[in-house]
Steps between C-alpha positions, in 0.01 A plus 500: 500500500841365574837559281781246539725307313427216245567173592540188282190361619296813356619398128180301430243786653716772296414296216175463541507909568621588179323252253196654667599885446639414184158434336381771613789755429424708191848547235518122418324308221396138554848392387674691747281363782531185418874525484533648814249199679670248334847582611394629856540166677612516903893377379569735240329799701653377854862514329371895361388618804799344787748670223320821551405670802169391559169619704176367548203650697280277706129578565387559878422115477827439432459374126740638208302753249821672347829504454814696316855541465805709484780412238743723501294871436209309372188396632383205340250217516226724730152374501193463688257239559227658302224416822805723711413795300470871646624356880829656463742183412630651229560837640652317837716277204639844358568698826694198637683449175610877449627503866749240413612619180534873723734310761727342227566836382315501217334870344269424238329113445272398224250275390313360150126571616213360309261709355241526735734552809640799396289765665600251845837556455480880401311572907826357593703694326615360236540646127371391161771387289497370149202278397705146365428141400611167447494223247549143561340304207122526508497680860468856547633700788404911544624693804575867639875538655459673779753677743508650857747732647571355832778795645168722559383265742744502731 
C-alpha cells in the first residue's frame, strides 16, 4: 500500500469508492444512500476533495482502493473499496492523515464515524463521543463523533 496525495484525475475512482462502501455502510436508510450516490458525481466530489487536504492509498498494483481528507481538525470523506478490506488502507489513510494534522500544530482531531467503524477507530485511539444524526427529507443519517488526542503522540 501506497499513501499520497489526491489528484484530479482520481475524482472518478473516489467516486466509484464511495458509492460502493456506501451500500454497504450500516447508519443510513435507503434514502440516505441514495442521496449520497446521487450527488457523488467526479465534479462535485473533485471540487470537495482539492479544497481539502486529500489522500488516497494505492494497492501494490498501483490501483486506488481508498481515500480521505483533512479539513481543518476533521477527517472527512474516508472510505475503502469494500474488496480493499482488512489490507491496511484505511489504517495507512489515518496514520498519514494524523501526522499532518500533528505538524500543523494541531492537539486533538475528530471525525463522524459510522456505526460499524467505531471499534476501528477506538485501536487507534480515538474516543466515543456522542451518538448523532441527520435529517434531510426522506434520508436518514446516524453516526458516532469521535475524537483523538494527538499531544500524546508526540
Amino acid at each position: 500500500m501506497r499513501v499520497r496525495r489526491y489528484e484530479s484525475a482520481d475524482s472518478a475512482r473516489c467516486c466509484a469508492i464511495i458509492n460502493d462502501a456506501v451500500a454497504l455502510m450500516d447508519g443510513l436508510n435507503p434514502a440516505a444512500r441514495d442521496h449520497i450516490t446521487a450527488s457523488n458525481v467526479p465534479e462535485r466530489l473533485g471540487s470537495d476533495l482539492e479544497r481539502w487536504t486529500t489522500l488516497v492509498v494505492e494497492s501494490d498494483e498501483g490501483h486506488v482502493v481508498g481515500l480521505g481528507a483533512l479539513d481543518d481538525d476533521e477527517i472527512k470523506r474516508l472510505y475503502v473499496d469494500p474488496i480493499a478490506h482488512g489490507l491496511g488502507a484505511a489504517r495507512a489513510l489515518m496514520s498519514a492523515l494524523e501526522a499532518i494534522a500533528q505538524t500543523r500544530g494541531l492537539s486533538t482531531i475528530r471525525l463522524d464515524a459510522s456505526p460499524s467503524s467505531v471499534g476501528f477507530h477506538e485501536s487507534l485511539g480515538y474516543l466515543v463521543g456522542r451518538p448523532a444524526s441527520l435529517e434531510i427529507g426522506d434520508a436518514s443519517f446516524h453516526f458516532v463523533c469521535m475524537r483523538k488526542d494527538l499531544s500524546r503522540e508526540r
